[in-house]
Structure formats: structure tokens, C-alpha cells
N, CA, C and O atoms as a printed pandas DataFrame, in Angstrom:
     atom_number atom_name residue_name chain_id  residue_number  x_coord  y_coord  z_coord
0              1         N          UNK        A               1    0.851   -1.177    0.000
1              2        CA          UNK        A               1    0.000    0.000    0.000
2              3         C          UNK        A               1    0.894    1.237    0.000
3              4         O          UNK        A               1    2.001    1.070    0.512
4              5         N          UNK        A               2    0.697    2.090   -0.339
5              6        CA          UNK        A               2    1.450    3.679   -0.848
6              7         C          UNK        A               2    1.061    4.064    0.342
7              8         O          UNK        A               2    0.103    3.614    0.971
8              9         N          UNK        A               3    2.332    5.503    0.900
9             10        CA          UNK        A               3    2.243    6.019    1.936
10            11         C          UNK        A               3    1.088    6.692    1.963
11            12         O          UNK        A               3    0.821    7.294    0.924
12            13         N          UNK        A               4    0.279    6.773    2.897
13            14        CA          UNK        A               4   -0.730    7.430    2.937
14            15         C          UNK        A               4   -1.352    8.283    4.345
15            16         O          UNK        A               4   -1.921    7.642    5.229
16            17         N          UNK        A               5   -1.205    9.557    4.427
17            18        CA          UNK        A               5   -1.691   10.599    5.365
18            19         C          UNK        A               5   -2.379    9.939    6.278
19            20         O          UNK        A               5   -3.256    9.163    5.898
20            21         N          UNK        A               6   -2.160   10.090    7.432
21            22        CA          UNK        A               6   -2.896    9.684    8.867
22            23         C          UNK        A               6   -3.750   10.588    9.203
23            24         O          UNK        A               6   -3.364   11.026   10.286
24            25         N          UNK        A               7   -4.618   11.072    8.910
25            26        CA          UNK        A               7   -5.704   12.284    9.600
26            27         C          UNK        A               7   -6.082   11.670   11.203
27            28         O          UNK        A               7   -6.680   12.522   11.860
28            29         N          UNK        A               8   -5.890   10.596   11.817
29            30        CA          UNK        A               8   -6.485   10.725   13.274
30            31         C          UNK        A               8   -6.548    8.846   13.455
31            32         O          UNK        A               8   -6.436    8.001   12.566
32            33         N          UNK        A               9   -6.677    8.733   14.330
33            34        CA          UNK        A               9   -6.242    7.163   15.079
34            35         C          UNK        A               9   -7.924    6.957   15.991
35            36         O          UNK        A               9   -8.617    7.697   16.688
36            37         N          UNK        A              10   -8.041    5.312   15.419
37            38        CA          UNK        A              10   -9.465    5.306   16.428
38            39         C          UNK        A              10   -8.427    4.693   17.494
39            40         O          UNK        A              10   -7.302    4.248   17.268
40            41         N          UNK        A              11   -9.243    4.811   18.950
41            42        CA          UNK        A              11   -8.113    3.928   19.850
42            43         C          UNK        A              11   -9.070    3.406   20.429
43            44         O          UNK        A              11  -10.187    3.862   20.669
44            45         N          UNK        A              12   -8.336    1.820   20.800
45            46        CA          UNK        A              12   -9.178    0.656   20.861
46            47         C          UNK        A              12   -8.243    0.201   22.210
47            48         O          UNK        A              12   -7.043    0.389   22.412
48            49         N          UNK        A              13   -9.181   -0.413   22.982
49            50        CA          UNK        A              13   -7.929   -1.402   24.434
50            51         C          UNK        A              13   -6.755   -1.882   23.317
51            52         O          UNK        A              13   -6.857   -2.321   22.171
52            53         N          UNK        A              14   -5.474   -1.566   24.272
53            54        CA          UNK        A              14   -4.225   -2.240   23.730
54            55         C          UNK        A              14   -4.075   -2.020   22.299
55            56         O          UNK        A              14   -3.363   -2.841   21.721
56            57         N          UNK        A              15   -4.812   -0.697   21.311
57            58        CA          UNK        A              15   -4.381   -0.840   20.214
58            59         C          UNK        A              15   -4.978    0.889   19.690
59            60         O          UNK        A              15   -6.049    1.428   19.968
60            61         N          UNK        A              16   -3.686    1.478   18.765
61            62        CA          UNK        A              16   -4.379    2.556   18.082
62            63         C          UNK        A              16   -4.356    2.142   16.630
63            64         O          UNK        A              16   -3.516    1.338   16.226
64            65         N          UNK        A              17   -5.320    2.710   15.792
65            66        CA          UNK        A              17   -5.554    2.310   14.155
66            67         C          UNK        A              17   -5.820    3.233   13.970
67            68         O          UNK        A              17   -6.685    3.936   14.494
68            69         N          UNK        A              18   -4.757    3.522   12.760
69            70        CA          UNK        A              18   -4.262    4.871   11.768
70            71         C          UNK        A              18   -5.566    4.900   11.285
71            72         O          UNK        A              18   -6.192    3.861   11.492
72            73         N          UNK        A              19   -6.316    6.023   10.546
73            74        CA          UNK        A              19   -7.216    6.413    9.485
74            75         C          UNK        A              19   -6.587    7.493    8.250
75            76         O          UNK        A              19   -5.696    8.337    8.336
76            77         N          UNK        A              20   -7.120    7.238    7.528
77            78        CA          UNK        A              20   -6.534    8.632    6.437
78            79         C          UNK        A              20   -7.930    9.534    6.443
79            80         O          UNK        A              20   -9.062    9.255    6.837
80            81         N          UNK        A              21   -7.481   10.500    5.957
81            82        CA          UNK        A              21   -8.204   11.723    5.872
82            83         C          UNK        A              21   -9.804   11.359    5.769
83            84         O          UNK        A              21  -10.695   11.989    6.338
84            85         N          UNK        A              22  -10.026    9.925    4.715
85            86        CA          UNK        A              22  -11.454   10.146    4.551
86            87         C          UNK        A              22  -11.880    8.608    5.257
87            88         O          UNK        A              22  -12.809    7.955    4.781
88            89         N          UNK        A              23  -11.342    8.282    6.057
89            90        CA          UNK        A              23  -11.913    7.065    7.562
90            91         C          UNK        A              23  -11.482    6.089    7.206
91            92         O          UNK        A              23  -11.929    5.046    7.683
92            93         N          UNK        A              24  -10.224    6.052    6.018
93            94        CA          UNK        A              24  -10.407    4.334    5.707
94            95         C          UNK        A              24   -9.237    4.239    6.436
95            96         O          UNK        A              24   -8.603    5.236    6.783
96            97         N          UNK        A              25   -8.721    2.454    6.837
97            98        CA          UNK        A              25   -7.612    2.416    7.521
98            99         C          UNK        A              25   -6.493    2.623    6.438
99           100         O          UNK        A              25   -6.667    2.498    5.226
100          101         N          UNK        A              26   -5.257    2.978    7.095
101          102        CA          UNK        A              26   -4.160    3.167    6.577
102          103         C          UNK        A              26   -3.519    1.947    5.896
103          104         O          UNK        A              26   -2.967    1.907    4.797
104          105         N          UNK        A              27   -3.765    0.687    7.032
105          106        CA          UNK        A              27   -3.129   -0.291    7.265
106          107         C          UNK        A              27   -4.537   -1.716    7.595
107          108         O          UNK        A              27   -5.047   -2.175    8.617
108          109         N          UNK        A              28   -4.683   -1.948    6.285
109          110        CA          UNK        A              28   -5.696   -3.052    6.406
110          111         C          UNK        A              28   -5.769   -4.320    7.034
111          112         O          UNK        A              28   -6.644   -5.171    6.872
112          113         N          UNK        A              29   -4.533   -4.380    7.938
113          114        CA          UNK        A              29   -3.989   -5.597    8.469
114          115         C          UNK        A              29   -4.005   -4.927   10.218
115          116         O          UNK        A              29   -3.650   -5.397   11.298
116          117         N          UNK        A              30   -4.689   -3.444    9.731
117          118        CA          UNK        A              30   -5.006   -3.403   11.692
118          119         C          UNK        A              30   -6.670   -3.612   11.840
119          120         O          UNK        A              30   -7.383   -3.214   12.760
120          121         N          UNK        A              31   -7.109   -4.463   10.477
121          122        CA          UNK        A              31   -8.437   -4.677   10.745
122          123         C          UNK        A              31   -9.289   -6.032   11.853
123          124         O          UNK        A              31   -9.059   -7.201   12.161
124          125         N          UNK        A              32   -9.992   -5.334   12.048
125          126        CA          UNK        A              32  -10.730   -6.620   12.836
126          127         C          UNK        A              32  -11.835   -6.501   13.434
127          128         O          UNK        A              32  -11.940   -5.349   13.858
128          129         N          UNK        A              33  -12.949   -7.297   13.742
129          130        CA          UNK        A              33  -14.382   -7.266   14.063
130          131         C          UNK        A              33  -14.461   -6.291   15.162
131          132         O          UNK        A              33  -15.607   -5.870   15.315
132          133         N          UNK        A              34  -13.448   -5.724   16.106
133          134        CA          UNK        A              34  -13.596   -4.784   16.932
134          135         C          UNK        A              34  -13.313   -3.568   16.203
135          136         O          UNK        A              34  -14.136   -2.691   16.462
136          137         N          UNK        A              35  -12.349   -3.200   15.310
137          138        CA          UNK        A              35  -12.154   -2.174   14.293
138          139         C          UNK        A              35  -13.604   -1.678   14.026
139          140         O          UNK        A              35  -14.184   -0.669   14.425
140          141         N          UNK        A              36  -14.048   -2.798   13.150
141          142        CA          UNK        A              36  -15.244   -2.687   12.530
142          143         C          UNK        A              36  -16.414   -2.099   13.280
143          144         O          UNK        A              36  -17.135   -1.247   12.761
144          145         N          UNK        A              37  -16.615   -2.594   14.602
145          146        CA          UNK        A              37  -17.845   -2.524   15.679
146          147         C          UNK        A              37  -17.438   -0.717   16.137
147          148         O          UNK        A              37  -18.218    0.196   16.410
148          149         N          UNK        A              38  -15.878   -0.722   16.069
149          150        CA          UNK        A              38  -15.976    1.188   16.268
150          151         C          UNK        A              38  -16.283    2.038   15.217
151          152         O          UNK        A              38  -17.053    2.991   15.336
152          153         N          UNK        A              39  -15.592    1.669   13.981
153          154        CA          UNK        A              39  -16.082    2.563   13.278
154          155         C          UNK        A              39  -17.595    2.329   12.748
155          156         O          UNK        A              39  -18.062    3.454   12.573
156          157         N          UNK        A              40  -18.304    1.606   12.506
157          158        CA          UNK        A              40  -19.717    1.363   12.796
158          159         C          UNK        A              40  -20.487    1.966   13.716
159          160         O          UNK        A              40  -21.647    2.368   13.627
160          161         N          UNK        A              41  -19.784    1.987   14.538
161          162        CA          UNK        A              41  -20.738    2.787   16.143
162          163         C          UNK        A              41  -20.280    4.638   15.913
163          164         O          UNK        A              41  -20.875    5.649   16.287
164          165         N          UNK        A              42  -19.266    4.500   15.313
165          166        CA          UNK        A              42  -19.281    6.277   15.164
166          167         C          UNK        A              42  -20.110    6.813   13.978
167          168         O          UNK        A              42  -20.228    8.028   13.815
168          169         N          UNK        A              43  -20.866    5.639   12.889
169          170        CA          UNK        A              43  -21.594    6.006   12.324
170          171         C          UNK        A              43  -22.866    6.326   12.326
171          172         O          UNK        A              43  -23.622    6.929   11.564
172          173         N          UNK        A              44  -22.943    5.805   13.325
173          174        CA          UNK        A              44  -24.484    5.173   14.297
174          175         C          UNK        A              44  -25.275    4.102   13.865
175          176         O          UNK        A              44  -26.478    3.848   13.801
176          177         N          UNK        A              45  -24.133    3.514   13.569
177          178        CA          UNK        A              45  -24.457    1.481   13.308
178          179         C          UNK        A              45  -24.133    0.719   14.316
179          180         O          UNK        A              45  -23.032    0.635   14.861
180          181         N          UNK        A              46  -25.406   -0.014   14.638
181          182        CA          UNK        A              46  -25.083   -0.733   15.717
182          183         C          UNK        A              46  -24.790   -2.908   14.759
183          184         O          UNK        A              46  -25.617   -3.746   14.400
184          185         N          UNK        A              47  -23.544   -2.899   14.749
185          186        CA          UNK        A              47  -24.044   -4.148   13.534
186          187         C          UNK        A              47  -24.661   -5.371   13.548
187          188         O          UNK        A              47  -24.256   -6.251   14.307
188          189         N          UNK        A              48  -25.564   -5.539   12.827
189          190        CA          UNK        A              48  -26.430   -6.655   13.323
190          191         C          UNK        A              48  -25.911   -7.962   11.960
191          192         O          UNK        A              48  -25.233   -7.652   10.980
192          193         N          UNK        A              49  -26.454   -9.450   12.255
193          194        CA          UNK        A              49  -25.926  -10.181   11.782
194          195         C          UNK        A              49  -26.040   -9.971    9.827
195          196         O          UNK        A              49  -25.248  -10.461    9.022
196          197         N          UNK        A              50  -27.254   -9.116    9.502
197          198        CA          UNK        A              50  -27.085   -8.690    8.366
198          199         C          UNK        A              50  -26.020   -8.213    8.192
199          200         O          UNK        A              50  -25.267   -8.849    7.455
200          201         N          UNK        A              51  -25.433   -6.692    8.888
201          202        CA          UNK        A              51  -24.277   -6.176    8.487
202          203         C          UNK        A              51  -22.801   -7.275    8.431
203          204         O          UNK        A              51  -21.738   -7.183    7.818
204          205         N          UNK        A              52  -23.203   -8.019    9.120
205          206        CA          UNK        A              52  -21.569   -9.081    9.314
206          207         C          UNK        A              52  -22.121   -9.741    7.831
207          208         O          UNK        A              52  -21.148   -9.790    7.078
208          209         N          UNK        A              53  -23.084  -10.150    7.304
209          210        CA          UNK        A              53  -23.006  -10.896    6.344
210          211         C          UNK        A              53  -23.033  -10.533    5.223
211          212         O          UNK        A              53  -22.785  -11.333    4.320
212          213         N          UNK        A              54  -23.420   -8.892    4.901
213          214        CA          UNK        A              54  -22.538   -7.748    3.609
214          215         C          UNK        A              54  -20.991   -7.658    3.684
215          216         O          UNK        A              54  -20.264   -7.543    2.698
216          217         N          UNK        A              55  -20.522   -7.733    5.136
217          218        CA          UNK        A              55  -19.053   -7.113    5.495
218          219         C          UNK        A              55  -18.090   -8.565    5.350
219          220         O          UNK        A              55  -16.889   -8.570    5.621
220          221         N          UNK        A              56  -18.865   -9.812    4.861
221          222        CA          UNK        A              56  -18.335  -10.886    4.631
222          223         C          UNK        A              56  -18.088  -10.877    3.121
223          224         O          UNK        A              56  -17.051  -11.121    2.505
224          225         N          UNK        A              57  -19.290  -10.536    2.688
225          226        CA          UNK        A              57  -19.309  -10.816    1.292
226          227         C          UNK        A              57  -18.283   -9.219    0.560
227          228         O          UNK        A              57  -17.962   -9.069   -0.619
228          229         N          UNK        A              58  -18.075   -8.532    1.392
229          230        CA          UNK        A              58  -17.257   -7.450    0.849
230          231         C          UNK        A              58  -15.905   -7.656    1.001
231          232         O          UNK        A              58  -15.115   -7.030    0.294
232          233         N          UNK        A              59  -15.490   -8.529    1.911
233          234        CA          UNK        A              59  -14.286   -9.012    2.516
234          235         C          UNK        A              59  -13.888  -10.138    1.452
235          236         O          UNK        A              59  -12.905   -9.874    0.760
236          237         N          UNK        A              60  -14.510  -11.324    1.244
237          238        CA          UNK        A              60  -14.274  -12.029   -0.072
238          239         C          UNK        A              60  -14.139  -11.620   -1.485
239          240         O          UNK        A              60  -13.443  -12.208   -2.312
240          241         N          UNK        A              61  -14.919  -10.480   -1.718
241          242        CA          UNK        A              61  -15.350   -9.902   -2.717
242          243         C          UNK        A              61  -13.608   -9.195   -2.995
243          244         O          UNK        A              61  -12.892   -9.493   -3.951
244          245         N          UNK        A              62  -13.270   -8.283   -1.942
245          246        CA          UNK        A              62  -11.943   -8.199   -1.861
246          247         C          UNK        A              62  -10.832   -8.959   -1.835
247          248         O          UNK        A              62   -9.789   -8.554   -2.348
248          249         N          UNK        A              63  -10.936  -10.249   -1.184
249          250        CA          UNK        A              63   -9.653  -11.038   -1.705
250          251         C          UNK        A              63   -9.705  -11.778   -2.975
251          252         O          UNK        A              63   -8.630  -11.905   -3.561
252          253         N          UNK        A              64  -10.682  -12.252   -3.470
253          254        CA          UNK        A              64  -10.977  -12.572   -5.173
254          255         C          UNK        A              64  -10.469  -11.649   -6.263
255          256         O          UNK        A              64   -9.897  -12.038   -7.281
256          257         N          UNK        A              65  -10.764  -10.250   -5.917
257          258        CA          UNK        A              65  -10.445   -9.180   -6.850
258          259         C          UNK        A              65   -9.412   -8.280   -6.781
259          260         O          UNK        A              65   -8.781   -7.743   -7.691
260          261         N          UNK        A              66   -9.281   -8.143   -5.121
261          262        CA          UNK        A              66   -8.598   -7.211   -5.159
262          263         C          UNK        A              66   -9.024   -5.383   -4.995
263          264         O          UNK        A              66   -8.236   -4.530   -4.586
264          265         N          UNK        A              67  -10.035   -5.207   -5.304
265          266        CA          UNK        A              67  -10.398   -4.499   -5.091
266          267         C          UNK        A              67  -12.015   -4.107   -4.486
267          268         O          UNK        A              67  -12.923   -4.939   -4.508
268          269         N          UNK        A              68  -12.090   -3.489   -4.252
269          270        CA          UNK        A              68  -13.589   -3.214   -2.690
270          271         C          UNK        A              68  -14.497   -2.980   -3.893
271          272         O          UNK        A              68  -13.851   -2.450   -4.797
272          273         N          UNK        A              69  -15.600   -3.163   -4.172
273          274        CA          UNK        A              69  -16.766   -3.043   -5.316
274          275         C          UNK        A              69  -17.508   -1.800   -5.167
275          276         O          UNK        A              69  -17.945   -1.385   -4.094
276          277         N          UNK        A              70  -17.654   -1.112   -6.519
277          278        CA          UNK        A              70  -18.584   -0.102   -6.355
278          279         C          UNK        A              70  -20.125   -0.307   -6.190
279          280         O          UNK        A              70  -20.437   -1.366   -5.646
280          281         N          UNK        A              71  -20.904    0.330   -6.478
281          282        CA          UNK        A              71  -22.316    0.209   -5.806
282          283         C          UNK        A              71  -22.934   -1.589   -6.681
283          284         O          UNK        A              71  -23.489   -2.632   -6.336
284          285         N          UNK        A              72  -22.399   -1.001   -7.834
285          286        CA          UNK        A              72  -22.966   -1.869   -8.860
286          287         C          UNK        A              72  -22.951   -3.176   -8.895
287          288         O          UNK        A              72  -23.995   -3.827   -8.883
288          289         N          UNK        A              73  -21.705   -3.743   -8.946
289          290        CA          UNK        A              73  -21.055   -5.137   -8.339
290          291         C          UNK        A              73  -21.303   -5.395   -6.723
291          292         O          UNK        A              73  -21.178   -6.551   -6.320
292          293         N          UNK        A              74  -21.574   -4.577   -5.991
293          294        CA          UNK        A              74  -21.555   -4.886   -4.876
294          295         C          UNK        A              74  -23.035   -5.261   -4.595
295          296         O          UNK        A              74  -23.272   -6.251   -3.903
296          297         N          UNK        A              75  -23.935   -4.582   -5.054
297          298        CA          UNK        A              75  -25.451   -5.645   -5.275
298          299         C          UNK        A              75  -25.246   -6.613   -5.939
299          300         O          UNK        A              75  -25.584   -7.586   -5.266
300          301         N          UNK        A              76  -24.702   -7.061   -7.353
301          302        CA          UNK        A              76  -24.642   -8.277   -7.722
302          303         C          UNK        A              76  -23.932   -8.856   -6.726
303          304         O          UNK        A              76  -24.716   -9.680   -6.255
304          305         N          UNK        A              77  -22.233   -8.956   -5.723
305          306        CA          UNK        A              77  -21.938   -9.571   -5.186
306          307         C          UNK        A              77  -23.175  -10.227   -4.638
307          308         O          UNK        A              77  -23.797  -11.195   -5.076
308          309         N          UNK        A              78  -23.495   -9.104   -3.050
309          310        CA          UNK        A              78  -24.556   -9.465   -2.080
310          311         C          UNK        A              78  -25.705  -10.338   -2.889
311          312         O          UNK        A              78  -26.195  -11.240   -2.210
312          313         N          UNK        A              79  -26.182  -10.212   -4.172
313          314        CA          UNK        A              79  -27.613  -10.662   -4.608
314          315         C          UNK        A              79  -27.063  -12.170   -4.871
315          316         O          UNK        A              79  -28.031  -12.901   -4.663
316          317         N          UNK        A              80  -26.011  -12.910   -5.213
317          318        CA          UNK        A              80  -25.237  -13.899   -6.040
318          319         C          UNK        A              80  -24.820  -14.431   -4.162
319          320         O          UNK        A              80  -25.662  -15.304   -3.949
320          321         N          UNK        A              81  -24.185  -14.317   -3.201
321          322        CA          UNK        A              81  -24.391  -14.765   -2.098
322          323         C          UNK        A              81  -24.958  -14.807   -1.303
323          324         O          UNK        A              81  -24.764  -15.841   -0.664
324          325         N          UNK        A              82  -26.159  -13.740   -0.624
325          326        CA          UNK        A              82  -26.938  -13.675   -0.153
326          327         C          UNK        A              82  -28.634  -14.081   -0.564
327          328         O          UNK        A              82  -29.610  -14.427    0.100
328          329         N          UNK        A              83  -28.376  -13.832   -1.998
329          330        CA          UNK        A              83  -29.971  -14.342   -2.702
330          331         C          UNK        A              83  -30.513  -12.712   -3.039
331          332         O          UNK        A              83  -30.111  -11.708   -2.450
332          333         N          UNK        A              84  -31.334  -12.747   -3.933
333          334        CA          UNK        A              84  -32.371  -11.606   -4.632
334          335         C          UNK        A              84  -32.274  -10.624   -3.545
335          336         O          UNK        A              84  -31.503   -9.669   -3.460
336          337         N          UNK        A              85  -33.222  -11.031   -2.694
337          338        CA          UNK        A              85  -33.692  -10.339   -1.693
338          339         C          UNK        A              85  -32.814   -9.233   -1.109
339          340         O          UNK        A              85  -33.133   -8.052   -0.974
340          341         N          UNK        A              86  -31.779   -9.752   -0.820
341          342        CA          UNK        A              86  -30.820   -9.160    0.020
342          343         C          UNK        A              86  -29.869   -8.534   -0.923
343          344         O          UNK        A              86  -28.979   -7.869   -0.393
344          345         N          UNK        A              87  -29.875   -8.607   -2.145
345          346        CA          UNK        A              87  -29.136   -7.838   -3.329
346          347         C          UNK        A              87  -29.770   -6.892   -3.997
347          348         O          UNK        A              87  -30.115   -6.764   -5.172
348          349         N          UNK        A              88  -29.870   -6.201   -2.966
349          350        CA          UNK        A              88  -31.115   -4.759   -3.726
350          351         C          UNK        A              88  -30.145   -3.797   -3.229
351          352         O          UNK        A              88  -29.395   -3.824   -2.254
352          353         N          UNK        A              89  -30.333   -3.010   -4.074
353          354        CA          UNK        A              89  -29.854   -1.353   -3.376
354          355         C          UNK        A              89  -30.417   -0.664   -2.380
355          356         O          UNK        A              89  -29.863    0.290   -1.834
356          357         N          UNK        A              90  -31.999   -1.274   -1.961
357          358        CA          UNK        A              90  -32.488   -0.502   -0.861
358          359         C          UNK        A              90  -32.191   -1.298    0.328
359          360         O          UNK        A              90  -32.345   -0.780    1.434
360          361         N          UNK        A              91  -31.935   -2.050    0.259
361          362        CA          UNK        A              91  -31.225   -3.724    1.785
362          363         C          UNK        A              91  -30.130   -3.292    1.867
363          364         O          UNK        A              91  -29.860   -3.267    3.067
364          365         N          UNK        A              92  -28.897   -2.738    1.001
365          366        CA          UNK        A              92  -28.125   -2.559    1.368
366          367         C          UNK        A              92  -28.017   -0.811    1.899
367          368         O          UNK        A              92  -27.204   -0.388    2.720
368          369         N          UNK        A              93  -29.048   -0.010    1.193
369          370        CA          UNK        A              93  -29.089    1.511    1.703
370          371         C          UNK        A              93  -29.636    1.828    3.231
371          372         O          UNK        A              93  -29.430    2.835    3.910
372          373         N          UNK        A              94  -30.501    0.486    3.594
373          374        CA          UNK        A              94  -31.424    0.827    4.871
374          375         C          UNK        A              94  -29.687    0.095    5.868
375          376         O          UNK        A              94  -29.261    0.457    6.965
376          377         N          UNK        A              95  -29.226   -0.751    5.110
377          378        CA          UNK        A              95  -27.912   -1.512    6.484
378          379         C          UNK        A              95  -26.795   -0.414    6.270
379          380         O          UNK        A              95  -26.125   -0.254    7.290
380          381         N          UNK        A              96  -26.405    0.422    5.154
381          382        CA          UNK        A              96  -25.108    0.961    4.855
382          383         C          UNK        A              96  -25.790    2.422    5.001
383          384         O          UNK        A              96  -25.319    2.711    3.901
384          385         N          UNK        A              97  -26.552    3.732    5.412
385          386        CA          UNK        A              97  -27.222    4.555    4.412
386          387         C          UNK        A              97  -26.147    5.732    4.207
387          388         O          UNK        A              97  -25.358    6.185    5.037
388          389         N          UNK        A              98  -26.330    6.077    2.944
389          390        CA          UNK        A              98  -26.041    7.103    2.569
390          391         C          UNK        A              98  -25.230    6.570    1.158
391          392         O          UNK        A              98  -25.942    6.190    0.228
392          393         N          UNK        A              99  -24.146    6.549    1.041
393          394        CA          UNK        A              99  -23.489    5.263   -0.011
394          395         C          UNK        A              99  -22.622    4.050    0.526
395          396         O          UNK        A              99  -21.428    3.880    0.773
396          397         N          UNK        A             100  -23.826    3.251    0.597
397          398        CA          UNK        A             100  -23.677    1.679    0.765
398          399         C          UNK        A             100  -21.724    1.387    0.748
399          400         O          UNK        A             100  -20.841    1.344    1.605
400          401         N          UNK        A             101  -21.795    1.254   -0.637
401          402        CA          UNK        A             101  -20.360    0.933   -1.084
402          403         C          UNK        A             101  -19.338    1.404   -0.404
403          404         O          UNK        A             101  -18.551    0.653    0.172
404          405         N          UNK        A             102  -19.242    2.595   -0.394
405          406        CA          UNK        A             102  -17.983    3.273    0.454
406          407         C          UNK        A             102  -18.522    3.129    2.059
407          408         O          UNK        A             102  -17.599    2.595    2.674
408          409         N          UNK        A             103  -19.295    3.313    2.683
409          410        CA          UNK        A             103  -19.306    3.042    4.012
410          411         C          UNK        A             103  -19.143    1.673    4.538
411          412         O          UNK        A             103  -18.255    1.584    5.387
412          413         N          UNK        A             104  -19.965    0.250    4.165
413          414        CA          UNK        A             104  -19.769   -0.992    3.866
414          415         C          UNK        A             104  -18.368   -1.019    3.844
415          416         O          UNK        A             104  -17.890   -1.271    4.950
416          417         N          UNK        A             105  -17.545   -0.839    2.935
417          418        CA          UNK        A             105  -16.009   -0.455    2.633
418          419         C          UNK        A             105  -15.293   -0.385    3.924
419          420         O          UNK        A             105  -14.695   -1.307    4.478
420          421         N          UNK        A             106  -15.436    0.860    4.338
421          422        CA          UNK        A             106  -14.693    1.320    5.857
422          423         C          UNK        A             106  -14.931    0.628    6.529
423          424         O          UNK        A             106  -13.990    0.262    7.233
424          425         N          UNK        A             107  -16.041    0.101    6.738
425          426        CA          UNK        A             107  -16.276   -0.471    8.340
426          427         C          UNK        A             107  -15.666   -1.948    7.875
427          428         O          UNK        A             107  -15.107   -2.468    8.840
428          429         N          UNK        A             108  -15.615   -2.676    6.829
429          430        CA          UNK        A             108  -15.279   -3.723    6.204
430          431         C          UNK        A             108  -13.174   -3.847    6.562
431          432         O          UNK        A             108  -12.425   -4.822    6.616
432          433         N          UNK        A             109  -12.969   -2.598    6.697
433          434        CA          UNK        A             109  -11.728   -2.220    6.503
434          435         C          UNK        A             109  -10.978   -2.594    5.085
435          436         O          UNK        A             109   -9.953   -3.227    4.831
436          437         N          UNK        A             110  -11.672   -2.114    4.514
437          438        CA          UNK        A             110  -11.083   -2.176    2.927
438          439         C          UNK        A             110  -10.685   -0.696    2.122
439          440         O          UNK        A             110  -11.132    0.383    2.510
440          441         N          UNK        A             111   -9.940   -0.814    1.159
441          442        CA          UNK        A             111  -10.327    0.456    0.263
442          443         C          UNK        A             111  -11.412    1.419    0.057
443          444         O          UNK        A             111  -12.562    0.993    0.153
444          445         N          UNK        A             112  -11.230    2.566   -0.192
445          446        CA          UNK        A             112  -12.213    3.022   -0.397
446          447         C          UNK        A             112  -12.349    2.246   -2.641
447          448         O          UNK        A             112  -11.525    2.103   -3.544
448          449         N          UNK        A             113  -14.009    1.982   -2.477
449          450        CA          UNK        A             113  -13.688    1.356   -4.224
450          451         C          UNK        A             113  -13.983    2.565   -5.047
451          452         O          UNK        A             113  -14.554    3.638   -4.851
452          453         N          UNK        A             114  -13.257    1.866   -6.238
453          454        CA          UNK        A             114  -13.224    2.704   -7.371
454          455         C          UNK        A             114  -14.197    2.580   -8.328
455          456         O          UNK        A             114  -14.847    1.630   -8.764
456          457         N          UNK        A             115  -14.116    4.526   -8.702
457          458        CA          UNK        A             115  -15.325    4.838   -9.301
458          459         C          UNK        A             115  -16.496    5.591   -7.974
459          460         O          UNK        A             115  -17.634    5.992   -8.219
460          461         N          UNK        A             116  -16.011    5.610   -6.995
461          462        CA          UNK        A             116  -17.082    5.905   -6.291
462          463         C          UNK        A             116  -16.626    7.783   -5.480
463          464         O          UNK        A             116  -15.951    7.971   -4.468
464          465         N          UNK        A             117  -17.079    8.525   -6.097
465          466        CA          UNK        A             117  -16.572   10.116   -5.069
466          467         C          UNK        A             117  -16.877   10.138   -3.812
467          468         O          UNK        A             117  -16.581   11.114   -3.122
């Protein structure tokens, strides 16, 4: 990963995790289900087993590709593992709101994906 600006550290028991300017981690290898549960809770997500099972399929979705999915692929991901239902843009807008993709993303501790402002 390219050097990248630290704008502010969440701090966790026994651990601080870098952020860059726009919340993603610096260092994707300081990720982890407690990572996730803070920056989630500063969003005012409390995560429920839906959210673990987008933040799974975004997490695979990322080691297959390589890169974190924009809105588009990221409903087909969710719709192709989760089923129809749960691969809508409004299932993932009512669990992620505002833009799914990039927030999903952060709390996922992934990239921010491309294509997305």
C-alpha cells in the first residue's frame, strides 16, 4: 500500500488504528471485528448479523479481486451470495445509508472502491 496521510487514530484497548483523511484504515492488516464494531458505532451502526453478512461478502469480494466493489457489483456480489432479496440497493441503503459501497467499505476495513466520489 502507498504512503498514505494519517488524519487521526481510532483507539481501541491495547491498540491505536491509523485512518486517512477520509476514515479508511491506513493499514488493512489493523483490521478486525472490533475495528469494525468502532467505526460502525461512530456512524451510528449498531451491527447486526445482516451487516456481518454484507461485510463478509465485501471481505471475499476483496480477496478474489482485489479491489472493494462499487455500488454496482456490490449488489450483484450481495444478490449472487446472499440471494435476490438481500441484493437490492435498498437492503443494502437501509444496512449501509447514505453510499452503501464506500461506508460498507470502511467499516469492512477495505479500500475506499473505485469509481465511487
Amino acid at each position: 500500500m502507498a504512503s498514505t496521510e494519517i488524519y487521526r487514530y481510532l483507539s481501541l484497548p491495547k491498540l491505536r488504528v491509523a485512518l486517512d483523511p477520509e476514515g479508511y484504515l491506513v493499514d488493512m492488516n489493523d483490521w478486525s471485528p472490533d475495528v469494525a464494531k468502532t467505526i460502525a458505532s461512530e456512524e451510528g451502526i449498531a451491527l447486526t448479523d445482516e451487516h456481518w453478512e454484507v461485510i463478509d461478502v465485501l471481505r471475499d469480494f476483496y480477496h478474489r479481486f482485489e479491489q472493494a466493489p462499487a455500488m454496482r457489483p456490490l449488489v450483484k456480489a450481495v444478490g449472487k451470495a446472499l440471494g435476490e432479496e438481500k441484493g437490492r440497493s435498498i437492503h443494502l441503503m437501509r444496512l449501509f445509508p447514505g453510499s452503501p459501497a464506500k461506508l460498507a467499505a470502511r467499516i469492512a476495513g477495505l479500500p475506499k472502491p473505485t469509481h465511487c466520489l
